[in-house]
N, CA, C and O atoms as CSV, one atom per row, in Angstrom:
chain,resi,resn,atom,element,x,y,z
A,1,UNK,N,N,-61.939,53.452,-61.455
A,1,UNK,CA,C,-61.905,53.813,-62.849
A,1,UNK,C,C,-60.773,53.110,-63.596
A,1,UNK,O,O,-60.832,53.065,-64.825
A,2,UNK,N,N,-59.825,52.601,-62.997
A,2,UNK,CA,C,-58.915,51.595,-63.518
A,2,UNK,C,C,-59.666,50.623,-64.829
A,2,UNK,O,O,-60.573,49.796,-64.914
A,3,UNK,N,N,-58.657,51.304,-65.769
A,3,UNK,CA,C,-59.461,49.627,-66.366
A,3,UNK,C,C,-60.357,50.440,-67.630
A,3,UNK,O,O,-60.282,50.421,-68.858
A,4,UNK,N,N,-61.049,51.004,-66.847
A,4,UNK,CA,C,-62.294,51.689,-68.047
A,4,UNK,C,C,-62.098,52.765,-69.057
A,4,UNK,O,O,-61.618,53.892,-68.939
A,5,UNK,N,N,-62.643,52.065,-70.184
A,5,UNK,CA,C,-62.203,52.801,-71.411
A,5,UNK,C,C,-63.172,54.365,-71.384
A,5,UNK,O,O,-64.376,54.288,-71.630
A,6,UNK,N,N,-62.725,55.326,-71.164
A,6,UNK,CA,C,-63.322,56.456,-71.916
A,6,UNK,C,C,-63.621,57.178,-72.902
A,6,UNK,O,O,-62.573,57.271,-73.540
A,7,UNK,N,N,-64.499,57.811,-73.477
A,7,UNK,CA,C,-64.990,57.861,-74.367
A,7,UNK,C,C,-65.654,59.409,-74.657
A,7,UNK,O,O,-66.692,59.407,-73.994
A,8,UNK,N,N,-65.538,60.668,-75.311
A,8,UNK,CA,C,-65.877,61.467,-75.292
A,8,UNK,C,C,-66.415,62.336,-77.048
A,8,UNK,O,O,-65.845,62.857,-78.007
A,9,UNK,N,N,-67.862,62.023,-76.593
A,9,UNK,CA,C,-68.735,62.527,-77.870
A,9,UNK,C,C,-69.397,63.414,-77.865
A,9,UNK,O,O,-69.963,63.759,-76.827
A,10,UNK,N,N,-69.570,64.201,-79.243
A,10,UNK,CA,C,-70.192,65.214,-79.361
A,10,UNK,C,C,-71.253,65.023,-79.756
A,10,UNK,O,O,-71.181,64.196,-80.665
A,11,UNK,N,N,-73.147,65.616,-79.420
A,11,UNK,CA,C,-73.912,64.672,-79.561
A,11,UNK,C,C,-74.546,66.106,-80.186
A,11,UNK,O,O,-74.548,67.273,-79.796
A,12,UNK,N,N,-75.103,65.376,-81.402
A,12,UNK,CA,C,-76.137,66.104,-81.716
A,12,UNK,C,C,-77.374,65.865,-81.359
A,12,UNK,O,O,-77.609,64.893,-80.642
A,13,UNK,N,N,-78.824,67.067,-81.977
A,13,UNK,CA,C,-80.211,66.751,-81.140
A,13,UNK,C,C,-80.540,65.298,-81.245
A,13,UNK,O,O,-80.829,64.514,-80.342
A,14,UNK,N,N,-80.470,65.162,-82.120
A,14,UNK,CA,C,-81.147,62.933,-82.467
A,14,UNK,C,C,-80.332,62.566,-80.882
A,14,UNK,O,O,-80.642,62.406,-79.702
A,15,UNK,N,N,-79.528,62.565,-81.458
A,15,UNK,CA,C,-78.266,61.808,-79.781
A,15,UNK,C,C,-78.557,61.940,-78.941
A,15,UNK,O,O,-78.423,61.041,-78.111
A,16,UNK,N,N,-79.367,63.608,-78.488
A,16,UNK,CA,C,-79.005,64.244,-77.613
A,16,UNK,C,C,-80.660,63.437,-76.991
A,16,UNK,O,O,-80.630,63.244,-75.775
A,17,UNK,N,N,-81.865,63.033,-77.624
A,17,UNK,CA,C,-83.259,62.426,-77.781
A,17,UNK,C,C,-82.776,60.764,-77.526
A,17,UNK,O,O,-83.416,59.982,-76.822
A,18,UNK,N,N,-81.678,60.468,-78.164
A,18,UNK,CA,C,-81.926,58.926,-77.773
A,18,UNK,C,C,-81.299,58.652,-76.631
A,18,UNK,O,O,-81.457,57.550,-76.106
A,19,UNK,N,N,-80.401,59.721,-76.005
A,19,UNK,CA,C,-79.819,59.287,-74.793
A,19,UNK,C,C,-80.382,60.045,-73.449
A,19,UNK,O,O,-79.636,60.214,-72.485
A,20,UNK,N,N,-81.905,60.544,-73.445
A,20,UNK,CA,C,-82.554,61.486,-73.024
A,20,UNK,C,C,-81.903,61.108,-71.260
A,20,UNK,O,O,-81.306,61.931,-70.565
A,21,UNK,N,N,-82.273,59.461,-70.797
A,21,UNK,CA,C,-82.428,58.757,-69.693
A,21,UNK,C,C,-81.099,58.778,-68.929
A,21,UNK,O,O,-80.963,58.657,-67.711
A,22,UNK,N,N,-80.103,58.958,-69.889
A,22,UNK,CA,C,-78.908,58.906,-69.260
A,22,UNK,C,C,-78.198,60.395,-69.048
A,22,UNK,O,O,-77.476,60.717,-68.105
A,23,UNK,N,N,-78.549,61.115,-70.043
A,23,UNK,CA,C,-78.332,62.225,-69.873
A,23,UNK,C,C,-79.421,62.873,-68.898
A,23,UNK,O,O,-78.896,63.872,-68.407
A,24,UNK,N,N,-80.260,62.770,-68.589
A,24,UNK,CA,C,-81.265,62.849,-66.895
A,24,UNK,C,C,-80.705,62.247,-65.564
A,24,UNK,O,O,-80.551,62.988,-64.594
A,25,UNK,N,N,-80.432,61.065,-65.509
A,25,UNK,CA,C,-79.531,60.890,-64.784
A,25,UNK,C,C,-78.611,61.381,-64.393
A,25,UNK,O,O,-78.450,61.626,-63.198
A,26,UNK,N,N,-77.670,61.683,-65.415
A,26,UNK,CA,C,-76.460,62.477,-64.738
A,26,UNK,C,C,-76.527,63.556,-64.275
A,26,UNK,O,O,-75.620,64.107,-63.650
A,27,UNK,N,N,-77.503,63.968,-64.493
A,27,UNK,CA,C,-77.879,65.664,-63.871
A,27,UNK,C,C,-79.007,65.690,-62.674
A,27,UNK,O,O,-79.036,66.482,-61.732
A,28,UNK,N,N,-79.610,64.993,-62.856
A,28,UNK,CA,C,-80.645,64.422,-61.525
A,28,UNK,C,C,-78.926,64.169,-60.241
A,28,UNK,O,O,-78.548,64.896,-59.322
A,29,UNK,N,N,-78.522,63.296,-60.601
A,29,UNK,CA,C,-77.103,63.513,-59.613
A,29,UNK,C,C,-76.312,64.440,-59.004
A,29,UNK,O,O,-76.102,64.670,-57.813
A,30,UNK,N,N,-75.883,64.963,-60.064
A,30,UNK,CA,C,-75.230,66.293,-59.656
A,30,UNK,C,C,-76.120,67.304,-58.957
A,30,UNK,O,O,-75.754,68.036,-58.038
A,31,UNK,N,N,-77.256,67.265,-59.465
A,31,UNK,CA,C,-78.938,68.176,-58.202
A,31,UNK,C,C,-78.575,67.602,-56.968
A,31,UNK,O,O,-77.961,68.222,-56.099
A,32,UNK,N,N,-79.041,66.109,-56.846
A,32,UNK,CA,C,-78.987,65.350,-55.464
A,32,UNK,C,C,-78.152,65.579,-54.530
A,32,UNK,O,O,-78.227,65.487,-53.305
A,33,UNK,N,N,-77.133,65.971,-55.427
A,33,UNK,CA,C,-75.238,65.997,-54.983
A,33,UNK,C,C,-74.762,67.327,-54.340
A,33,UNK,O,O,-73.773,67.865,-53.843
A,34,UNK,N,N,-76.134,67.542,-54.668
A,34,UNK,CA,C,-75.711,69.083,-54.130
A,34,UNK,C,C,-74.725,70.101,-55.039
A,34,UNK,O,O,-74.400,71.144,-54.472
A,35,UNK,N,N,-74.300,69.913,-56.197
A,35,UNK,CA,C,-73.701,70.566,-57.664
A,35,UNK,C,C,-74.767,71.848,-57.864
A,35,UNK,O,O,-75.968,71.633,-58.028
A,36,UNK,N,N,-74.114,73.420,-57.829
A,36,UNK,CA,C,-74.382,74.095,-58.164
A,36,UNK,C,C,-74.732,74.495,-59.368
A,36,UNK,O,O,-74.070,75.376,-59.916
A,37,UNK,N,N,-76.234,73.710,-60.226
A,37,UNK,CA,C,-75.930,73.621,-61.039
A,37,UNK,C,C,-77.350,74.501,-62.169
A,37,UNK,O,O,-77.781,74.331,-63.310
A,38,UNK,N,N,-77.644,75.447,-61.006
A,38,UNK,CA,C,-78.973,75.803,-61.105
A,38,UNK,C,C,-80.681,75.269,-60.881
A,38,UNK,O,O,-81.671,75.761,-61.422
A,39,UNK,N,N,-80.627,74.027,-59.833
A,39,UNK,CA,C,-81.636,73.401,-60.361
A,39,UNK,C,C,-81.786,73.061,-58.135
A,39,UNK,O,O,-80.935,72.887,-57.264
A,40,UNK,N,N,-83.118,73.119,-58.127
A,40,UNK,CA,C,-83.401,72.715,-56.569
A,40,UNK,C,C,-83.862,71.114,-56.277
A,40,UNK,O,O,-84.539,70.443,-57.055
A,41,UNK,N,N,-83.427,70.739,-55.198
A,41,UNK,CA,C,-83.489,69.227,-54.678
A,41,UNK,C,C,-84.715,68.954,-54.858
A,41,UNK,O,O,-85.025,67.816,-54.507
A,42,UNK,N,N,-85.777,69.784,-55.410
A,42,UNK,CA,C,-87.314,68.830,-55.826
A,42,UNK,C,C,-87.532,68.145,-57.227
A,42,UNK,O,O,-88.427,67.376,-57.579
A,43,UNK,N,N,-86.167,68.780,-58.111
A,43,UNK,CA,C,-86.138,68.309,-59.197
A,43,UNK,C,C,-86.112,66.483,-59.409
A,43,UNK,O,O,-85.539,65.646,-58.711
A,44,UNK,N,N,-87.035,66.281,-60.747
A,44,UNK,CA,C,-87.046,64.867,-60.794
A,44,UNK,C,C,-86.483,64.491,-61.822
A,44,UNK,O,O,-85.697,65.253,-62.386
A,45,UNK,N,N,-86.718,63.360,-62.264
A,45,UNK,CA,C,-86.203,62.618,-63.669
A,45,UNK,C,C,-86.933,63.209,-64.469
A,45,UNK,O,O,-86.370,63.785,-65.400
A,46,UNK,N,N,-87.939,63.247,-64.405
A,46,UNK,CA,C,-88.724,63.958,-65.623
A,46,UNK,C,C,-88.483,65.428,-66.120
A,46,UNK,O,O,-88.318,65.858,-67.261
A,47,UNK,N,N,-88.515,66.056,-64.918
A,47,UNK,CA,C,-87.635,67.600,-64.651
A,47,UNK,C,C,-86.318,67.727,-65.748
A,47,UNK,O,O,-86.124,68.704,-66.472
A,48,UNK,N,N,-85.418,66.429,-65.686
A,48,UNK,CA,C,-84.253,66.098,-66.151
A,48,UNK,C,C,-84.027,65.583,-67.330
A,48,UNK,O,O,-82.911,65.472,-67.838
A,49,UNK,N,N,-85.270,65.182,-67.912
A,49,UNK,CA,C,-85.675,65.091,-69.084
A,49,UNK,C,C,-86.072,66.132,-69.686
A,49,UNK,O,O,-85.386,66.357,-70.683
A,50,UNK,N,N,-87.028,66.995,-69.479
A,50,UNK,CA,C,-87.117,68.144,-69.610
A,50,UNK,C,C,-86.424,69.028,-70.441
A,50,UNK,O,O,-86.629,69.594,-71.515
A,51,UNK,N,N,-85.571,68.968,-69.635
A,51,UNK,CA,C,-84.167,70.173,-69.611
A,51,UNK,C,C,-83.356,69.459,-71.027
A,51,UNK,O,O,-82.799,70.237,-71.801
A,52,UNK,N,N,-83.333,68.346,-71.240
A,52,UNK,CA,C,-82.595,67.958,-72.096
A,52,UNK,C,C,-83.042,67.779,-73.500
A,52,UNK,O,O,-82.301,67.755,-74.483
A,53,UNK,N,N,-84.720,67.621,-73.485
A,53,UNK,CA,C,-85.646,68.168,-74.709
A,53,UNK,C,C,-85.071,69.125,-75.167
A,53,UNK,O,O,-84.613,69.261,-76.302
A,54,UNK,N,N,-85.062,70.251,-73.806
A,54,UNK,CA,C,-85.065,71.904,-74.784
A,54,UNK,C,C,-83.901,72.092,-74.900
A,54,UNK,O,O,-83.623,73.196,-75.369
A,55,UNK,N,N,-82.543,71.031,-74.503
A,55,UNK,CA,C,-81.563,71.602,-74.837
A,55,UNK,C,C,-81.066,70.805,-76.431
A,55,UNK,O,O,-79.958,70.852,-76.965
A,56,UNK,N,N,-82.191,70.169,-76.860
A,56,UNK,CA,C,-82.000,69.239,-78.076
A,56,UNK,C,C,-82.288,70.392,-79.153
A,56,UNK,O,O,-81.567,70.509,-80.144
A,57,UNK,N,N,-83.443,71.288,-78.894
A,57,UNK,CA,C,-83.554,71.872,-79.588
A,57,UNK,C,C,-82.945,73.564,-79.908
A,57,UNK,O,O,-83.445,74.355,-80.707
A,58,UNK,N,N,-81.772,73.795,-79.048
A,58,UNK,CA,C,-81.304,74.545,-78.788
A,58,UNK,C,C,-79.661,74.230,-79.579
A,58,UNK,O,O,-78.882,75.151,-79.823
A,59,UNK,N,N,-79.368,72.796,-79.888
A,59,UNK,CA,C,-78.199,72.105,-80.740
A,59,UNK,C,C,-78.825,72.285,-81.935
A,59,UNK,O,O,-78.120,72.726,-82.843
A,60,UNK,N,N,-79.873,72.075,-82.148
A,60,UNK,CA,C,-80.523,72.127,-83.728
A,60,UNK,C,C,-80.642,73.817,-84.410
A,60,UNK,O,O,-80.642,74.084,-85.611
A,61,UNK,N,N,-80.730,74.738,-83.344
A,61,UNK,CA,C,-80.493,75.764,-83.662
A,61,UNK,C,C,-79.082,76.693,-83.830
A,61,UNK,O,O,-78.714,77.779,-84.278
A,62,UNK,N,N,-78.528,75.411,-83.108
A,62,UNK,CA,C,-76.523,76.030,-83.170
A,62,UNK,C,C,-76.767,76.709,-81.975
A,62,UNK,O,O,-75.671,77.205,-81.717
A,63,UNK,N,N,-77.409,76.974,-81.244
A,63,UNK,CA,C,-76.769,77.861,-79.842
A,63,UNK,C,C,-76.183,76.848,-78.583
A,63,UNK,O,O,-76.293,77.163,-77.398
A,64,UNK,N,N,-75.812,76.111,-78.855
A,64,UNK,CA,C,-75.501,75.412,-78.267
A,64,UNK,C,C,-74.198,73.544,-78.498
A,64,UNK,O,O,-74.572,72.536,-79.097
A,65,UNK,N,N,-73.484,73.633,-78.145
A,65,UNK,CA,C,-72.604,72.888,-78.152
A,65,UNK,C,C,-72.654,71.487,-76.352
A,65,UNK,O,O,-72.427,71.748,-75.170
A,66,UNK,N,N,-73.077,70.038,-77.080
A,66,UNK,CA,C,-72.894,69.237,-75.852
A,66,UNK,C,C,-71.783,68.092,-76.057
A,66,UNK,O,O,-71.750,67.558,-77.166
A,67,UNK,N,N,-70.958,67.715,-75.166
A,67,UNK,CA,C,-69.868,66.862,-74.904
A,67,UNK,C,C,-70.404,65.655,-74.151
A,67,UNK,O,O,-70.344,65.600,-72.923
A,68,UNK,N,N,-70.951,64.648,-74.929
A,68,UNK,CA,C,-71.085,63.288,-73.329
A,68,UNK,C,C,-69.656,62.729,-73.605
A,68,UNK,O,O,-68.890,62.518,-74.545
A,69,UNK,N,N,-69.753,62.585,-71.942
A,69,UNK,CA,C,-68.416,60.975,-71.365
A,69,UNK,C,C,-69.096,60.156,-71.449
A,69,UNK,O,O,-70.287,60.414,-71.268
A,70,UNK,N,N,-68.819,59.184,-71.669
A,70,UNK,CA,C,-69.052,57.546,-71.636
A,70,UNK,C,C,-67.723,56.800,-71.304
A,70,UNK,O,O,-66.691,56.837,-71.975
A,71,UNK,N,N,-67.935,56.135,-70.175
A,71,UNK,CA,C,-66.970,55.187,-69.544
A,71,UNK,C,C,-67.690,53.892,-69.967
A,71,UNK,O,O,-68.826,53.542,-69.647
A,72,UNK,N,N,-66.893,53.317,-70.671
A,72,UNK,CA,C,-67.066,51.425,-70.876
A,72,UNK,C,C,-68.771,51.277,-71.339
A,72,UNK,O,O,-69.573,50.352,-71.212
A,73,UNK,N,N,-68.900,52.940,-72.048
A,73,UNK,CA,C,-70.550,52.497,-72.788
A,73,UNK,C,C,-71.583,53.021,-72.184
A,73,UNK,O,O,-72.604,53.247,-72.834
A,74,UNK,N,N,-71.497,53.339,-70.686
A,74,UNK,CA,C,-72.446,54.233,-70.258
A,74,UNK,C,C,-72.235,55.956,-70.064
A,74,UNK,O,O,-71.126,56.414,-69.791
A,75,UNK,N,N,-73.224,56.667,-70.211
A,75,UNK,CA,C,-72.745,57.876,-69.914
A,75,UNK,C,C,-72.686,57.975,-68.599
A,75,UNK,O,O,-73.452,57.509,-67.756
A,76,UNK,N,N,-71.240,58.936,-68.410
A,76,UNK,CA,C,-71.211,59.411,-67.147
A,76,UNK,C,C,-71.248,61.017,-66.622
A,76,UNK,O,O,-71.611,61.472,-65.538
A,77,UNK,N,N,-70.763,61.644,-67.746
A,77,UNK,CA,C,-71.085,63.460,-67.480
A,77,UNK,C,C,-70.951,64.023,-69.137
A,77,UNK,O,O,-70.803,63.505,-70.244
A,78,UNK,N,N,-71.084,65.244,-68.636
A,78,UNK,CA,C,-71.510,66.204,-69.694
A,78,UNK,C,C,-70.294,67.638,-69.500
A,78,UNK,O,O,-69.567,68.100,-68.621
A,79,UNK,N,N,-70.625,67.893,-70.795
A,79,UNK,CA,C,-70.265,69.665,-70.412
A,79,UNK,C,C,-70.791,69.905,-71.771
A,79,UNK,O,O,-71.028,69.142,-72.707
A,80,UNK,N,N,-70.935,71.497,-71.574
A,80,UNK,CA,C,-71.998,71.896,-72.838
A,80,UNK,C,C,-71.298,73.499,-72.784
A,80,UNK,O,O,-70.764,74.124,-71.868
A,81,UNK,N,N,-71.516,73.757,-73.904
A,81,UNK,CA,C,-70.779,75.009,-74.452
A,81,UNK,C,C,-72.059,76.236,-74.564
A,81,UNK,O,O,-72.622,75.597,-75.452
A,82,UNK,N,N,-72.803,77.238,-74.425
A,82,UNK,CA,C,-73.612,77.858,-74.662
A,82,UNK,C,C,-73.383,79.202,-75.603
A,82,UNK,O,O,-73.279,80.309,-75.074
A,83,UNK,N,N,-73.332,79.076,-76.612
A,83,UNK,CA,C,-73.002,80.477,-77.642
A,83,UNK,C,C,-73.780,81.567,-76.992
A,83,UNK,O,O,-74.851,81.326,-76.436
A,84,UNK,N,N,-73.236,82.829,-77.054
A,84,UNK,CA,C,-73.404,84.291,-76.974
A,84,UNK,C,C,-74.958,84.470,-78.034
A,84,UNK,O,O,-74.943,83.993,-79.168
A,85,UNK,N,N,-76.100,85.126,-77.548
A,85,UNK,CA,C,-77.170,85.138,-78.492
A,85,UNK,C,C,-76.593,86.872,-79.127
A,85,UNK,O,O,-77.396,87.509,-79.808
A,86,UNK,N,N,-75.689,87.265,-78.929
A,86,UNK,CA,C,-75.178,88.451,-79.484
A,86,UNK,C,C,-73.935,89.025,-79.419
A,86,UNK,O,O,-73.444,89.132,-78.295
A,87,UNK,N,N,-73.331,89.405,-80.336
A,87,UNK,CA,C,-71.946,89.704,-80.071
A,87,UNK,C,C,-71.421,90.541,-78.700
A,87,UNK,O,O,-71.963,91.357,-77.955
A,88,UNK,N,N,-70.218,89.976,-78.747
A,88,UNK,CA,C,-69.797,90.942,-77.297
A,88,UNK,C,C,-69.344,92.139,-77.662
A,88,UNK,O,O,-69.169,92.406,-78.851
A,89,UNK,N,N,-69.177,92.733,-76.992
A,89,UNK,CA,C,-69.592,93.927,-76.625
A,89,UNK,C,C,-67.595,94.661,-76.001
A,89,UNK,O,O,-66.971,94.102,-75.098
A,90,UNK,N,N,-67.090,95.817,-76.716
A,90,UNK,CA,C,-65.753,96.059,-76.340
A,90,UNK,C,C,-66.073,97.316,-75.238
A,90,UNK,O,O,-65.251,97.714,-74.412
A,91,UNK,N,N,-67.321,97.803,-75.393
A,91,UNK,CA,C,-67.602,98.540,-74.202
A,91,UNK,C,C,-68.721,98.579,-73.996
A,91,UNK,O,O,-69.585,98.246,-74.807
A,92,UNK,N,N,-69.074,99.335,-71.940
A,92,UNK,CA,C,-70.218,99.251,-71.333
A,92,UNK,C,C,-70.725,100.382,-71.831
A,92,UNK,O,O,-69.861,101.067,-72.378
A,93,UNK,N,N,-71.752,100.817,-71.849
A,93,UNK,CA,C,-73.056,101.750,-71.503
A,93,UNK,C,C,-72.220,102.896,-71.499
A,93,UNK,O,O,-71.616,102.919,-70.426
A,94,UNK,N,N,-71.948,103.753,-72.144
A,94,UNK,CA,C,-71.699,105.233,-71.590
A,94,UNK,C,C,-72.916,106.017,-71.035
A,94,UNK,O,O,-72.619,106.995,-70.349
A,95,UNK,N,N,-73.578,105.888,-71.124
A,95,UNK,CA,C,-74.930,106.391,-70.736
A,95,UNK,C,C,-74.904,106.853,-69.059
A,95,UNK,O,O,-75.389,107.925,-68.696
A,96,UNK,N,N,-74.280,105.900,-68.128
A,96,UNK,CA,C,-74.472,105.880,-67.209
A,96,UNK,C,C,-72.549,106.026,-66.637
A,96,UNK,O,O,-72.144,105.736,-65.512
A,97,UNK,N,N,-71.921,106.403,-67.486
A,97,UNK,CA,C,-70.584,106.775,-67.114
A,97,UNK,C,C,-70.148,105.695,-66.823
A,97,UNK,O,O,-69.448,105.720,-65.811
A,98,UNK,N,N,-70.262,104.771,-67.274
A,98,UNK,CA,C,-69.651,103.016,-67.618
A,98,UNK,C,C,-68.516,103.688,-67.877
A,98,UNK,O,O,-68.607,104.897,-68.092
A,99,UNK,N,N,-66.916,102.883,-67.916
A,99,UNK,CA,C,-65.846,103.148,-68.680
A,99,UNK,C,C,-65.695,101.983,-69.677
A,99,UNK,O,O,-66.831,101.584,-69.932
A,100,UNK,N,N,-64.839,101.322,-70.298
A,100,UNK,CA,C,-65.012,100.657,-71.065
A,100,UNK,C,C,-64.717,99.002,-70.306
A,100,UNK,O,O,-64.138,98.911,-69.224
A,101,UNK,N,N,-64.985,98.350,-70.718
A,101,UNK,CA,C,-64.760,97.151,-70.083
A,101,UNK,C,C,-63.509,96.162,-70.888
A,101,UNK,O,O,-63.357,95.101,-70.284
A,102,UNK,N,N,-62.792,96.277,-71.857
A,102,UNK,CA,C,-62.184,96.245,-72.401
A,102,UNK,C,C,-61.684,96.945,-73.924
A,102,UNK,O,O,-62.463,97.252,-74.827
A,103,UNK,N,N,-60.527,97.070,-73.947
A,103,UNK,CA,C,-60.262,97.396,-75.133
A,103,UNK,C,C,-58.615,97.485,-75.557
A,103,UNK,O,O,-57.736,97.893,-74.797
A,104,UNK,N,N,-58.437,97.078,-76.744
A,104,UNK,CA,C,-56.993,96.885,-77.352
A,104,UNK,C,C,-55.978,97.994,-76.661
A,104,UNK,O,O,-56.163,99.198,-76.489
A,105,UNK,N,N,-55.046,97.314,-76.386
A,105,UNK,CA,C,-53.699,98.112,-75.398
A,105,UNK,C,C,-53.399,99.651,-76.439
A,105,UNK,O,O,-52.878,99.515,-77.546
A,106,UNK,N,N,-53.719,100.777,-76.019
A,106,UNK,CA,C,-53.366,101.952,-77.020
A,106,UNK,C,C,-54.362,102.647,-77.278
A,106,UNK,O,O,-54.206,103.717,-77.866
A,107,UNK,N,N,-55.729,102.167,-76.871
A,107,UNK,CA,C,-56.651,102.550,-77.432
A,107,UNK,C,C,-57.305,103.503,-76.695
A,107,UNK,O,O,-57.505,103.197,-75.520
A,108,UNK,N,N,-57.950,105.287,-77.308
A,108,UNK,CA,C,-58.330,105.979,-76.195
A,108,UNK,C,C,-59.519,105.734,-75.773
A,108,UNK,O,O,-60.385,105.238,-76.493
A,109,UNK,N,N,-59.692,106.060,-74.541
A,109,UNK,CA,C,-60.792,105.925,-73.771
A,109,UNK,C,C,-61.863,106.329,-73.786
A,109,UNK,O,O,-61.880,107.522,-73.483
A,110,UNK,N,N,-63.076,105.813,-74.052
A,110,UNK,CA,C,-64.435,106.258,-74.559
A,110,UNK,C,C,-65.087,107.834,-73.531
A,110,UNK,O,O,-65.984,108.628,-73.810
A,111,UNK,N,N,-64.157,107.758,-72.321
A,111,UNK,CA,C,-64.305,108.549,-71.510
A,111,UNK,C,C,-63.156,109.787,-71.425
A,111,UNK,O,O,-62.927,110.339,-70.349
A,112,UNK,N,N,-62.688,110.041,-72.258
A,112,UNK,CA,C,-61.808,110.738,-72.302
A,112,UNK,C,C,-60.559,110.519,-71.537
A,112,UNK,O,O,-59.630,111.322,-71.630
């Protein structure tokens, strides 16, 4: 890696459509690679294309945030941000005698 310029962009859906092949690639890899990355060793390029359709249209809706690397012009990885489809939540279920799962230092306890 000496040498090579890096490069780190935020891609919207168009981007996310014209760089479908490279962004398949890099994740077809990390499958191969054995990367826990949700996806089983029968997965293909097309599989990997796939995935990156619906995640084009998942940037166009805002639920979603993607980062490509590019070293010296090609992509080389990703990371992607996935928004909450609903606010979080300062406590569990009382229903089932949940206690709270967080809450501001002072604050009494939903459970008495």
């Amino acid at each position: 890696m000496a040498g090579e310029q890096l490069e780190i962009r935020r891609l919207d859906a168009t981007q996310v459509r014209a760089e479908l092949d490279g962004l398949a690639a890099v994740l077809l890899d990390c499958v191969e690679g054995g990367a826990s990355v949700g996806y089983m060793a029968t997965f293909s390029h097309e599989d990997a294309r796939g995935v990156y359709e619906a995640y084009a249209g998942d940037l166009e809706q805002g639920g979603r945030l993607l980062l490509a690397a590019f070293a010296d012009g090609k992509l080389v990885g990703t990371v992607q941000v996935v928004f909450a489809p609903h606010p979080n939540r300062l406590t569990a279920r009382t229903s089932r005698g949940c206690s709270s799962i967080a809450q501001p230092a002072g604050a009494a306890s939903p459970n008495g």
